[in-house]
Biopython code that builds the backbone (N, CA, C, O; Angstrom):
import numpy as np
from Bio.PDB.StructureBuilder import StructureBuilder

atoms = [
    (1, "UNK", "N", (0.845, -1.180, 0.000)),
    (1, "UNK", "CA", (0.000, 0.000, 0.000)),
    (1, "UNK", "C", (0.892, 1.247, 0.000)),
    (1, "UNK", "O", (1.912, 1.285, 0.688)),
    (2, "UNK", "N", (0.535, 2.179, -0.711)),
    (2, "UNK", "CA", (1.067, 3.689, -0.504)),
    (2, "UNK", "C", (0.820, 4.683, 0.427)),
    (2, "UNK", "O", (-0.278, 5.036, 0.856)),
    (3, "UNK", "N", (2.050, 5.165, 0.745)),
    (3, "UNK", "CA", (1.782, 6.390, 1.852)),
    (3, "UNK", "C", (0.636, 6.639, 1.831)),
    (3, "UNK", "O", (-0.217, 6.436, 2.695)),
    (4, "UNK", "N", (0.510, 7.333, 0.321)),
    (4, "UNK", "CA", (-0.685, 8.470, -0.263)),
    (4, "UNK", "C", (-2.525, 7.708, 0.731)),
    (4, "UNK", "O", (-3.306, 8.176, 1.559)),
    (5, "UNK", "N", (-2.415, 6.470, 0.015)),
    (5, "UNK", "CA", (-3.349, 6.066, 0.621)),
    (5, "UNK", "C", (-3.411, 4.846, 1.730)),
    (5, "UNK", "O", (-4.081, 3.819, 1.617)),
    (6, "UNK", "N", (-2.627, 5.174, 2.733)),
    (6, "UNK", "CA", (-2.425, 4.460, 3.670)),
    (6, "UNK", "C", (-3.328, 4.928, 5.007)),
    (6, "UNK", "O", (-3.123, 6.131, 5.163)),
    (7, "UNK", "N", (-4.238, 4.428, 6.013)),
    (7, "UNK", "CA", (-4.579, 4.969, 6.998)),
    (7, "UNK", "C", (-3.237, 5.541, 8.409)),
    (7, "UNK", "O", (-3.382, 6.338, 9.336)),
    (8, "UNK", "N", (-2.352, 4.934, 8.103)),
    (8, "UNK", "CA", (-1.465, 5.074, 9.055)),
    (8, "UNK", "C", (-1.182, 6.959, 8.782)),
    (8, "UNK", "O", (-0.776, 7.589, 7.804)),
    (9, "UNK", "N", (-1.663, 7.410, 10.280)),
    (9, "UNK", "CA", (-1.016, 8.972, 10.428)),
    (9, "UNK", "C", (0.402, 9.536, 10.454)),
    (9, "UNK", "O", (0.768, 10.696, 10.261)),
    (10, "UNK", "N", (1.353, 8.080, 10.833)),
    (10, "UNK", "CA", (2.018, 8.637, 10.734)),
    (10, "UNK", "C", (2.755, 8.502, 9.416)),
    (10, "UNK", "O", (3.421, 9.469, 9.046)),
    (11, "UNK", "N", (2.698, 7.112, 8.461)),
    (11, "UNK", "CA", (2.735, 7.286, 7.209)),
    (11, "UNK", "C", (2.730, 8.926, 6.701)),
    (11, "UNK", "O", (3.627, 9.743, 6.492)),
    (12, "UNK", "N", (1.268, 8.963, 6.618)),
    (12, "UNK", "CA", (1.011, 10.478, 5.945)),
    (12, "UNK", "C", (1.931, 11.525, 5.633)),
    (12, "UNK", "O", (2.375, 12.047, 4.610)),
    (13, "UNK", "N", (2.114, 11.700, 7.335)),
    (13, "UNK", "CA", (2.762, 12.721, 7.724)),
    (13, "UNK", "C", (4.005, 12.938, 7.646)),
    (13, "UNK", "O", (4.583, 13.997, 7.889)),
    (14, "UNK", "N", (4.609, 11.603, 7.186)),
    (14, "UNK", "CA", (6.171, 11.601, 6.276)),
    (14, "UNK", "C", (6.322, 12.040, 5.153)),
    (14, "UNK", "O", (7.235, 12.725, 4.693)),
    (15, "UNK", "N", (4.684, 11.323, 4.322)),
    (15, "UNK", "CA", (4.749, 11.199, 2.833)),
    (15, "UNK", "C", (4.602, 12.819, 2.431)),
    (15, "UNK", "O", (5.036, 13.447, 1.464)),
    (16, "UNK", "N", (3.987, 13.131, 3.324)),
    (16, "UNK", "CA", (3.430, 14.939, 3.029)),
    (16, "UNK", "C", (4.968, 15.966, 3.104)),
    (16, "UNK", "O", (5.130, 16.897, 2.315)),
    (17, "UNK", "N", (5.902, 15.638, 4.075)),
    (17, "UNK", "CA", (6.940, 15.961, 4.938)),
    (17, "UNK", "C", (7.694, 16.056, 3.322)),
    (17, "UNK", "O", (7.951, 17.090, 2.707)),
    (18, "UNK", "N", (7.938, 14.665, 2.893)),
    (18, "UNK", "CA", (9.044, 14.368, 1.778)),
    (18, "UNK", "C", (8.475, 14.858, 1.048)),
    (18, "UNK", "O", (9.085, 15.886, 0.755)),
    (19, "UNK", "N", (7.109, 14.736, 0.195)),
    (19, "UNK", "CA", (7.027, 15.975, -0.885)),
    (19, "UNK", "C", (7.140, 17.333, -1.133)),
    (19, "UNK", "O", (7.148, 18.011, -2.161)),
    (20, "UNK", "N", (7.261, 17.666, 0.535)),
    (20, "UNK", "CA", (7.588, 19.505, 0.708)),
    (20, "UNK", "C", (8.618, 19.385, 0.635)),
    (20, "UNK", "O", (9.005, 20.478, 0.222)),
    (21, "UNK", "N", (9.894, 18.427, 0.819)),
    (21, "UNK", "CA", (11.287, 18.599, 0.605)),
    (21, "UNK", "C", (11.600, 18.250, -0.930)),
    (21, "UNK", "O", (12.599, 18.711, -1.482)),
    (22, "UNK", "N", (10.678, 17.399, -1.597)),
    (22, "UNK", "CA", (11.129, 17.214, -3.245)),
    (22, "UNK", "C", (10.425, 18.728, -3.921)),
    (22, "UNK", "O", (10.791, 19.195, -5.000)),
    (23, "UNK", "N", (9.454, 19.294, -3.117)),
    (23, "UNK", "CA", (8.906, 20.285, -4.309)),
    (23, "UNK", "C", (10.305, 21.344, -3.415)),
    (23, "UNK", "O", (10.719, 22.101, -4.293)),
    (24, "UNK", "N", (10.845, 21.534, -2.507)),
    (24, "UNK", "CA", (11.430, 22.266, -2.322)),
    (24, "UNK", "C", (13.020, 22.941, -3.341)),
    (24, "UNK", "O", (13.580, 24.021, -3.534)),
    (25, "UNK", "N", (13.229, 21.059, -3.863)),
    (25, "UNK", "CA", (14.799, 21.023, -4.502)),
    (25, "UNK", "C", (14.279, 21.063, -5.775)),
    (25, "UNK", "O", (14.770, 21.773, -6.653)),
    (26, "UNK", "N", (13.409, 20.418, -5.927)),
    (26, "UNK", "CA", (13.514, 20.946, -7.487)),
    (26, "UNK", "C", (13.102, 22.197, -7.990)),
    (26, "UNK", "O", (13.015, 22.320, -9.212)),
    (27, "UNK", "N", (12.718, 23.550, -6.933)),
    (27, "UNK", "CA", (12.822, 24.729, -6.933)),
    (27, "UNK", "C", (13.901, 25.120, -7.012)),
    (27, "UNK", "O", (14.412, 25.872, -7.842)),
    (28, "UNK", "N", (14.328, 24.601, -6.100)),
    (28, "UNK", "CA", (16.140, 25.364, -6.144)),
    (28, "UNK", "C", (16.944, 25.079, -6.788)),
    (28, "UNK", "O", (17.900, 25.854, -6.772)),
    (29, "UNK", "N", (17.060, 23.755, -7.781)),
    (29, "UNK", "CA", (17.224, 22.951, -8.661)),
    (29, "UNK", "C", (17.188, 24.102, -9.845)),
    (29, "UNK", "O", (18.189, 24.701, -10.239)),
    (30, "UNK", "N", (16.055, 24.266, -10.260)),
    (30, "UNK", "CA", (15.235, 24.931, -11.634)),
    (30, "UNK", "C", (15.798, 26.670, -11.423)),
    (30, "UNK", "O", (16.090, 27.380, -12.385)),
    (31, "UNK", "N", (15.859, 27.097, -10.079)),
    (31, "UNK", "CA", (16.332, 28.511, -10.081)),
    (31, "UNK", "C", (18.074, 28.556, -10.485)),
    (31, "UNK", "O", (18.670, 29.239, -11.318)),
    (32, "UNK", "N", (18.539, 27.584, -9.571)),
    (32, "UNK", "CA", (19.915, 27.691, -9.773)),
    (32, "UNK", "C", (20.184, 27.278, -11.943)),
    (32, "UNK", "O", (21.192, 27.583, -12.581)),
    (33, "UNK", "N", (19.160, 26.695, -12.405)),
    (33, "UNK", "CA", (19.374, 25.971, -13.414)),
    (33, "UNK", "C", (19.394, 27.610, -14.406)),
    (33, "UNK", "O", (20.155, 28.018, -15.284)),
    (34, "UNK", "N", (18.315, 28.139, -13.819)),
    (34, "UNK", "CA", (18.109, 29.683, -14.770)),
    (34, "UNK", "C", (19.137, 30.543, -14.527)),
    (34, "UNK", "O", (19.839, 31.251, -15.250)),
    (35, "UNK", "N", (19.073, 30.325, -13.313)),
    (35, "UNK", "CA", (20.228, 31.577, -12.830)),
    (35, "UNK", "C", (21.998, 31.513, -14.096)),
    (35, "UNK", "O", (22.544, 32.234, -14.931)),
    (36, "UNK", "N", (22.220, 30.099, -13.411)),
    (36, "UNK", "CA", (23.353, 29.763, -14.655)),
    (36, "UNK", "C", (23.441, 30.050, -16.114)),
    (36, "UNK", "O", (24.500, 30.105, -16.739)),
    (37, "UNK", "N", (22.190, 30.238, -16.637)),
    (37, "UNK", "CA", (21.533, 30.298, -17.627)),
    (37, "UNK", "C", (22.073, 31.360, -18.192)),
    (37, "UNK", "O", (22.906, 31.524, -19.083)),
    (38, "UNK", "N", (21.258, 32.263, -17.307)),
    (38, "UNK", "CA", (21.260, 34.015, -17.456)),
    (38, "UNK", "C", (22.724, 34.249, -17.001)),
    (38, "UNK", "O", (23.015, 35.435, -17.159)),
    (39, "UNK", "N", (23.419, 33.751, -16.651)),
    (39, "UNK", "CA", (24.960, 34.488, -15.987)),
    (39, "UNK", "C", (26.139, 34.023, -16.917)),
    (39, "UNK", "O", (27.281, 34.479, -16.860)),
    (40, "UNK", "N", (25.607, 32.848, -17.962)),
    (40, "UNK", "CA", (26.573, 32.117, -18.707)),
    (40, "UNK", "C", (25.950, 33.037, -20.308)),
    (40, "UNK", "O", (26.597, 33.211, -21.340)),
    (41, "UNK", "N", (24.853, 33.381, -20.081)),
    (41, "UNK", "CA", (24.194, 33.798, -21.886)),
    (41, "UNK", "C", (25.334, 35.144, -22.169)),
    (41, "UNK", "O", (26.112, 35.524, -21.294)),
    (42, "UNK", "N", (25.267, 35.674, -23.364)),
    (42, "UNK", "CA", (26.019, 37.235, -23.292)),
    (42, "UNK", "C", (25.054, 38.300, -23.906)),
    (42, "UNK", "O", (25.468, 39.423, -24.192)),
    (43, "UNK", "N", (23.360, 37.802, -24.160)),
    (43, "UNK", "CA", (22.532, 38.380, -24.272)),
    (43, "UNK", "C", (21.490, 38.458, -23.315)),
    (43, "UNK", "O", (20.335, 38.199, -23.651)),
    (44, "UNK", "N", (21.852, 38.871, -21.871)),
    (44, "UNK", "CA", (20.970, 37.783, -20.722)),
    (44, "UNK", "C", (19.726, 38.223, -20.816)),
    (44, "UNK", "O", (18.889, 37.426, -20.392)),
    (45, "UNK", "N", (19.053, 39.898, -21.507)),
    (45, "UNK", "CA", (17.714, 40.217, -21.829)),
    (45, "UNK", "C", (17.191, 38.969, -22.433)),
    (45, "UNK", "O", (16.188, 38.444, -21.949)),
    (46, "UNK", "N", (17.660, 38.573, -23.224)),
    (46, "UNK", "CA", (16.976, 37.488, -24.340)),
    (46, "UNK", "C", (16.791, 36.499, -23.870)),
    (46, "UNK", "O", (15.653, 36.038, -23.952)),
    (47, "UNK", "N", (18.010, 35.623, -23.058)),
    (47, "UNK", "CA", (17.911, 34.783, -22.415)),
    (47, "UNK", "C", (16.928, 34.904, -21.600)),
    (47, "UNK", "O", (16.211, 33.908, -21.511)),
    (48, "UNK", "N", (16.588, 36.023, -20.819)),
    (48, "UNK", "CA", (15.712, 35.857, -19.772)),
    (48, "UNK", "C", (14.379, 35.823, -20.392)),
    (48, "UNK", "O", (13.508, 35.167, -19.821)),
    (49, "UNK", "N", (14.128, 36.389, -21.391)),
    (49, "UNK", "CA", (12.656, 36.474, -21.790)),
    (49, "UNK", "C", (12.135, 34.807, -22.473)),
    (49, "UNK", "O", (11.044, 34.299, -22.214)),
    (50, "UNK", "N", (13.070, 34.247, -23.258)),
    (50, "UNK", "CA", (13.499, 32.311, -23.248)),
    (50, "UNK", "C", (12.505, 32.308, -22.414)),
    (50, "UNK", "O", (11.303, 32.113, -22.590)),
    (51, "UNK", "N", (13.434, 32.664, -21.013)),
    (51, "UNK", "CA", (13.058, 31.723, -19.997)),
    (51, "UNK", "C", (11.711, 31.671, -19.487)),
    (51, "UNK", "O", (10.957, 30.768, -19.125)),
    (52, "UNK", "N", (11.625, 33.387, -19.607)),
    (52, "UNK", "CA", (9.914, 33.601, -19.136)),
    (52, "UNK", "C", (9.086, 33.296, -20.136)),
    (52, "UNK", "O", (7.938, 33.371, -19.697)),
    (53, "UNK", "N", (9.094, 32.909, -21.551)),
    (53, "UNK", "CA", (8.625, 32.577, -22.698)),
    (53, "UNK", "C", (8.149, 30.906, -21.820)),
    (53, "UNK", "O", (7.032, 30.600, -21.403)),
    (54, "UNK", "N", (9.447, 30.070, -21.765)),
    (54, "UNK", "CA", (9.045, 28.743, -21.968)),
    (54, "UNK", "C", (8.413, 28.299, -20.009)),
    (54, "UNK", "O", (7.870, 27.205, -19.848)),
    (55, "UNK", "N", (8.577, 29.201, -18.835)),
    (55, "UNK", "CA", (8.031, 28.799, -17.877)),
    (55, "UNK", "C", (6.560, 29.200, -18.192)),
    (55, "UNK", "O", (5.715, 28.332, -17.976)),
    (56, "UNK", "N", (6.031, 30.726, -18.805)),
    (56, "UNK", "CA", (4.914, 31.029, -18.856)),
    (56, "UNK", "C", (4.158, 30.378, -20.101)),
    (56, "UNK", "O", (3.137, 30.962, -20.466)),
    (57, "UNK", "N", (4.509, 29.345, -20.724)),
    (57, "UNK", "CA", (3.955, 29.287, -21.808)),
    (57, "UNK", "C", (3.191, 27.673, -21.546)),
    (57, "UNK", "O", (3.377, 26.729, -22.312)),
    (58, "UNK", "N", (2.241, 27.606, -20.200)),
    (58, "UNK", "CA", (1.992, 26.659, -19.808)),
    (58, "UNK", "C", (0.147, 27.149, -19.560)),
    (58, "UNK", "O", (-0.025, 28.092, -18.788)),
    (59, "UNK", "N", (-0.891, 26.630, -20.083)),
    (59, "UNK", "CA", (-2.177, 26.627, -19.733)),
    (59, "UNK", "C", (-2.464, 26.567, -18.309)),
    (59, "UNK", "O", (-3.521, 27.176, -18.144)),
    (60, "UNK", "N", (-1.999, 26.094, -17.131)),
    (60, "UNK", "CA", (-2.108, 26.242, -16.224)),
    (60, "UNK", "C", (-2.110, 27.929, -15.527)),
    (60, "UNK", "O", (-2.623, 28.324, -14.480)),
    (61, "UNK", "N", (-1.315, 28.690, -16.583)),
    (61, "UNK", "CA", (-1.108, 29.897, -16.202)),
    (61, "UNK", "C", (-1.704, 31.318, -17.258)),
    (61, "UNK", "O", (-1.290, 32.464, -17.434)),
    (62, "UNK", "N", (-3.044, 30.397, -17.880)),
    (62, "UNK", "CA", (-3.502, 31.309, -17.772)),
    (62, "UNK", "C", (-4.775, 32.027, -16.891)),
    (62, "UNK", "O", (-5.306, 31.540, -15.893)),
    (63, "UNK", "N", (-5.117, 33.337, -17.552)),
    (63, "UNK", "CA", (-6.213, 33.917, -16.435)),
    (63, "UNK", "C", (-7.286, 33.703, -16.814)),
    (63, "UNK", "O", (-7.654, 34.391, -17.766)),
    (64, "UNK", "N", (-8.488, 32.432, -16.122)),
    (64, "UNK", "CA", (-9.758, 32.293, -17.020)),
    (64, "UNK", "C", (-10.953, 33.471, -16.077)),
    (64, "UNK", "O", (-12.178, 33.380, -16.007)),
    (65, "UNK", "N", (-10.483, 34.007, -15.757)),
    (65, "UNK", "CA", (-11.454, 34.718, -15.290)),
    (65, "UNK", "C", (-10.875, 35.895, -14.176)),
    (65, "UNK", "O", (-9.897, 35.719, -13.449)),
    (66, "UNK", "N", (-11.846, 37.322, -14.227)),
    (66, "UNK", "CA", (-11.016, 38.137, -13.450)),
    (66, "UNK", "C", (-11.964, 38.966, -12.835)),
    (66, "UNK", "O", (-12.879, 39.486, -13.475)),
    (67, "UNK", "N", (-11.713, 39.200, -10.997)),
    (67, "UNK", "CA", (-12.683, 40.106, -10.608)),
    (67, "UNK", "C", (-12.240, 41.334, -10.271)),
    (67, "UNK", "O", (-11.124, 41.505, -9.781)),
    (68, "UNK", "N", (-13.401, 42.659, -10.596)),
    (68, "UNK", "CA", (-12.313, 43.636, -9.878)),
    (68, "UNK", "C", (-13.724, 44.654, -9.425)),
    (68, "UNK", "O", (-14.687, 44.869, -10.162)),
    (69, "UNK", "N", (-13.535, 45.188, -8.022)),
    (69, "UNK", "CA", (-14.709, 45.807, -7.717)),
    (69, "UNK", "C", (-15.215, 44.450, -7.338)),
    (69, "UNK", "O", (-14.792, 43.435, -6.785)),
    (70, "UNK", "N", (-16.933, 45.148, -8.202)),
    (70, "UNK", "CA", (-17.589, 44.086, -8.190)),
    (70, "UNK", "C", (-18.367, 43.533, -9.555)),
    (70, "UNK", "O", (-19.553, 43.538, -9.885)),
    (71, "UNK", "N", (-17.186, 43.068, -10.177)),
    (71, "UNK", "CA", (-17.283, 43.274, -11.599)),
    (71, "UNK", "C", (-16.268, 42.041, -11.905)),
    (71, "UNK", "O", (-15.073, 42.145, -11.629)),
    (72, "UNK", "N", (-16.926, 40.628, -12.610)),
    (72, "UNK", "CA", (-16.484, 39.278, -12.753)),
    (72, "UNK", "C", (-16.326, 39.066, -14.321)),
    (72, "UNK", "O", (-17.303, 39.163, -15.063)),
    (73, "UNK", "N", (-15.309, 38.831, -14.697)),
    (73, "UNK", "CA", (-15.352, 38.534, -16.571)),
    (73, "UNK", "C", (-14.898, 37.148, -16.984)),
    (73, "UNK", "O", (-14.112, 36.726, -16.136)),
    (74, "UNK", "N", (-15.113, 36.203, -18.053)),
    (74, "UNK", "CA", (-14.346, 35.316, -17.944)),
    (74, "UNK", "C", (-13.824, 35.909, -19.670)),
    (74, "UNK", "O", (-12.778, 35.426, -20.104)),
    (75, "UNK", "N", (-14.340, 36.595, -20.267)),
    (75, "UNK", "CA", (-13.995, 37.392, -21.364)),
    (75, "UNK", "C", (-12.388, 37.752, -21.636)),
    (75, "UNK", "O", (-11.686, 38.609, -21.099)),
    (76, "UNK", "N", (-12.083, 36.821, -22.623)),
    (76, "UNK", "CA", (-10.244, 36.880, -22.624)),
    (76, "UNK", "C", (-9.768, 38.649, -23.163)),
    (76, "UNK", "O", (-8.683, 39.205, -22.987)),
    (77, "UNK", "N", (-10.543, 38.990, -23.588)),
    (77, "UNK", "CA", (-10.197, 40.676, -24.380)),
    (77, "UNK", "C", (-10.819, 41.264, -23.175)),
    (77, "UNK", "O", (-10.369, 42.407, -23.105)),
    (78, "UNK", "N", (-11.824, 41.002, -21.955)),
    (78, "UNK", "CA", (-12.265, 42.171, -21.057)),
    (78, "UNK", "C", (-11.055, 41.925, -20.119)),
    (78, "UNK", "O", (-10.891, 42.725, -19.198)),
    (79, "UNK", "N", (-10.478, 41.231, -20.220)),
    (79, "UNK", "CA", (-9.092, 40.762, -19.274)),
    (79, "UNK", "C", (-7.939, 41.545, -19.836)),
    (79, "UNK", "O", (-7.285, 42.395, -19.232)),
    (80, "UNK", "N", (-7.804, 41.196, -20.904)),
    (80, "UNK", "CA", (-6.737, 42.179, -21.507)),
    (80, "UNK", "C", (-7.047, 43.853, -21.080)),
    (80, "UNK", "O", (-6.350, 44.772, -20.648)),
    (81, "UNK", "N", (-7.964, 43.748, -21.321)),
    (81, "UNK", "CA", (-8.169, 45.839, -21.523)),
    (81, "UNK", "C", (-8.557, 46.056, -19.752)),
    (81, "UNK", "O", (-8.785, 47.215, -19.407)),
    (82, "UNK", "N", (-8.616, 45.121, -18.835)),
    (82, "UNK", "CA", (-8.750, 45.417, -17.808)),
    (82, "UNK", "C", (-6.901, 45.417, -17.047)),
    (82, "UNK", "O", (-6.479, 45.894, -15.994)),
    (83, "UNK", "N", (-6.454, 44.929, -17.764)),
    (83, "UNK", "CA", (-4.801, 44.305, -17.405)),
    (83, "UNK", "C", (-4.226, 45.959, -17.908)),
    (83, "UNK", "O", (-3.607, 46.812, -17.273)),
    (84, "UNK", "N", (-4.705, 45.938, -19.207)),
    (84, "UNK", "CA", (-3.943, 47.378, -19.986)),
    (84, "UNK", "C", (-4.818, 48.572, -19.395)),
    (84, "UNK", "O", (-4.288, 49.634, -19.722)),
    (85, "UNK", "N", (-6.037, 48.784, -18.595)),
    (85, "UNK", "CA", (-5.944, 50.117, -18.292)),
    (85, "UNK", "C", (-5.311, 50.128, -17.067)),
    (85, "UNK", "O", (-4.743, 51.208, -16.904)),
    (86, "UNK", "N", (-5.142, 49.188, -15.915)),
    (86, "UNK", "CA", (-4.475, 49.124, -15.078)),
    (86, "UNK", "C", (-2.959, 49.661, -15.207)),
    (86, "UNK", "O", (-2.696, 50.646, -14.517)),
    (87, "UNK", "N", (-2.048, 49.189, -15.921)),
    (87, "UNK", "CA", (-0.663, 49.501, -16.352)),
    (87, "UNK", "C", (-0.714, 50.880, -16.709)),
    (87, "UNK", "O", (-0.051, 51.642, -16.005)),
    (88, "UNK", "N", (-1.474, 51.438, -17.819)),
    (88, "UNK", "CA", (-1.434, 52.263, -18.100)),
    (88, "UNK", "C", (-1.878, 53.318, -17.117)),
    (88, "UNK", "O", (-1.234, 54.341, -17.350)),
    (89, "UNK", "N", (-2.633, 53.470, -16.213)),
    (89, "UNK", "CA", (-2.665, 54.073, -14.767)),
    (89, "UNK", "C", (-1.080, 54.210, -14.512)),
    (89, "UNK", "O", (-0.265, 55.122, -14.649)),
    (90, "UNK", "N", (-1.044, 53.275, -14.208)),
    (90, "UNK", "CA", (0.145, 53.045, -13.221)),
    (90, "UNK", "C", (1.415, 53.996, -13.856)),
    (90, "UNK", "O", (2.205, 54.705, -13.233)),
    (91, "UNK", "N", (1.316, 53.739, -15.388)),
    (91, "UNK", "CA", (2.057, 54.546, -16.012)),
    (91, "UNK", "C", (2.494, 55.673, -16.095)),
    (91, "UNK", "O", (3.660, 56.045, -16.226)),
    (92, "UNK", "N", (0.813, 56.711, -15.957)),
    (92, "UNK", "CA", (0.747, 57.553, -15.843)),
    (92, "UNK", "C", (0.896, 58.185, -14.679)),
    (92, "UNK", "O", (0.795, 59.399, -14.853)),
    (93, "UNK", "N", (1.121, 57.852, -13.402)),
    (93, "UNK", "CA", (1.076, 57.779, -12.495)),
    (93, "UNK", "C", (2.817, 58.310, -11.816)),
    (93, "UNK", "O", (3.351, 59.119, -11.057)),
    (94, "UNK", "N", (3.121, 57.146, -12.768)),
    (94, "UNK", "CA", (4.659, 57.401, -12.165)),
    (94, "UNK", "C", (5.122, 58.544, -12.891)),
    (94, "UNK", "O", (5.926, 59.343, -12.411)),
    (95, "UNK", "N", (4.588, 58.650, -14.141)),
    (95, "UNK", "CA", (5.498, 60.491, -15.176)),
    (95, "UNK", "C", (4.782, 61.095, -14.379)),
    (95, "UNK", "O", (5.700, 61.786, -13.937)),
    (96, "UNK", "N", (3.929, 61.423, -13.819)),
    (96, "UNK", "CA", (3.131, 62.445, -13.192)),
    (96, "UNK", "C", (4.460, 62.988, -11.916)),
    (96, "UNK", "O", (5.007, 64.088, -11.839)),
    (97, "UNK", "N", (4.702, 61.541, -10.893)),
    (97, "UNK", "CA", (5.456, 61.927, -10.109)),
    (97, "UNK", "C", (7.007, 62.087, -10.754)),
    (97, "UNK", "O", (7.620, 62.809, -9.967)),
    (98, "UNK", "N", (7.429, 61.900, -11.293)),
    (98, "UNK", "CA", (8.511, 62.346, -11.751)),
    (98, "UNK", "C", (8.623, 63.420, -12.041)),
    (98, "UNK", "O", (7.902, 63.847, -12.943)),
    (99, "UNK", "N", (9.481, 64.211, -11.456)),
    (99, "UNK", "CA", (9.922, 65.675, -11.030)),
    (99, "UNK", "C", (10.451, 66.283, -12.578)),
    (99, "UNK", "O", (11.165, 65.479, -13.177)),
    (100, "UNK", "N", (10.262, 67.241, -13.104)),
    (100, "UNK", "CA", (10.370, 68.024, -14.464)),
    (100, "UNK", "C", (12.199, 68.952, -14.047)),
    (100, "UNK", "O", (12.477, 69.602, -13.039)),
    (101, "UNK", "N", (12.765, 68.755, -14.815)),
    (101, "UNK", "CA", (14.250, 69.686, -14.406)),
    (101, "UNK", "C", (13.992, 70.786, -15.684)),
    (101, "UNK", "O", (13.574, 70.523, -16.812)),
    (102, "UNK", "N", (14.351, 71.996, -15.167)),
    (102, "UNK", "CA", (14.147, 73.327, -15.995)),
    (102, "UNK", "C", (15.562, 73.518, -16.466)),
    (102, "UNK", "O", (16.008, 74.663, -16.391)),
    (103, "UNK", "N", (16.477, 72.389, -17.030)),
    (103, "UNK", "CA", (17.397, 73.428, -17.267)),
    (103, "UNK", "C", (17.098, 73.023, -18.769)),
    (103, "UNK", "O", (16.576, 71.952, -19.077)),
    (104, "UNK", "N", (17.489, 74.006, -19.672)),
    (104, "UNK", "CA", (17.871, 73.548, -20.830)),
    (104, "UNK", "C", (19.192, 72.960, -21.390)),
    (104, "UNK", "O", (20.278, 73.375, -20.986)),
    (105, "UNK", "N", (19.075, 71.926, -22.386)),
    (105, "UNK", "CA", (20.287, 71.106, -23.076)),
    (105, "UNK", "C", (21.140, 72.270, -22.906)),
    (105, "UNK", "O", (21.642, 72.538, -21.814)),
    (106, "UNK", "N", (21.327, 72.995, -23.985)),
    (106, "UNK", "CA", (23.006, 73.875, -23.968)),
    (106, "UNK", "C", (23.216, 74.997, -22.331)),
    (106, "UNK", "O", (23.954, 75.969, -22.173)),
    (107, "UNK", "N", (22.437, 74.475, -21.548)),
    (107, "UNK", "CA", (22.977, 75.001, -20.044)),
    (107, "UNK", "C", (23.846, 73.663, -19.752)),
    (107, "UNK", "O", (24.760, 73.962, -18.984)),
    (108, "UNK", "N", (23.873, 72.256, -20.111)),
    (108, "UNK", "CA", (24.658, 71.468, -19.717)),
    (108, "UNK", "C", (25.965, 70.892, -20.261)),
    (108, "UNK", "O", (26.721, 70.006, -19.863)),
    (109, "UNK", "N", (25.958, 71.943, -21.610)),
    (109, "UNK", "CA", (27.428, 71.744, -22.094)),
    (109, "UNK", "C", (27.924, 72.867, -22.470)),
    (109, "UNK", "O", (27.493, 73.898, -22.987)),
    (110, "UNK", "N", (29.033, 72.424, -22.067)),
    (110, "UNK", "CA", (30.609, 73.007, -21.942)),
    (110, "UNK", "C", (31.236, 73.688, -23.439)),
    (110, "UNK", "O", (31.539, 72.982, -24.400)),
    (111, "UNK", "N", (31.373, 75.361, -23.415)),
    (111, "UNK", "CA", (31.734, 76.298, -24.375)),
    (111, "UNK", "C", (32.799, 75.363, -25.282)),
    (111, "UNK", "O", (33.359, 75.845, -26.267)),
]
sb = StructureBuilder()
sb.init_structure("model")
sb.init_model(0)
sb.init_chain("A")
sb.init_seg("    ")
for serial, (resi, resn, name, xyz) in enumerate(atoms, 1):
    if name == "N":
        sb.init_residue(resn, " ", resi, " ")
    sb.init_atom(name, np.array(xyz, "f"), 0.0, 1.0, " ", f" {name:<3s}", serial, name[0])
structure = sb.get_structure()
């Protein structure tokens, strides 16, 4: 019989124990694996986007549905334009706070 479905508690409570230590290494496994990745590439932008290309490019990760307020969509384009006015807030948000300098270009170079 298997841990998984064994009545024994304390079974369980090993089998549960050791899968938090296997999902643990093959985290650290897969980071150290990228990390090398990105530190060995000599384009590491590219490399990194690879990487986020082939981890994100999994159905598990996408968004089937999104609430905000009180306002529920499972609509893949009301998701998008709810994703893009968000950013674009945010966007605007940050030039807003970003401080304006009055000098002009030829005040910063030299006769």
């Amino acid at each position: 019989m298997s841990c998984r479905g064994s009545n024994d508690t304390n079974r369980k409570v090993q089998y549960k124990r050791y899968c938090k230590i296997l999902i643990d290494v093959l985290k650290t496994a897969k980071e150290k694996y990228y990390d090398e990745l990105i530190s060995k590439s000599k384009n590491k932008a590219k490399t990194t986007w690879k990487i986020i290309k082939k981890i994100g490019n999994n159905s598990e990760n996408d968004i089937k549905s999104l609430k905000t307020n009180d306002t529920k969509t499972n609509n893949p384009h009301e998701i998008a334009n709810t994703f893009n006015d968000y950013f674009l807030t945010v966007m605007h948000t940050i030039i807003r706070s970003i401080k304006k300098v009055n000098t002009k270009p030829k005040d910063n170079v030299e006769p």
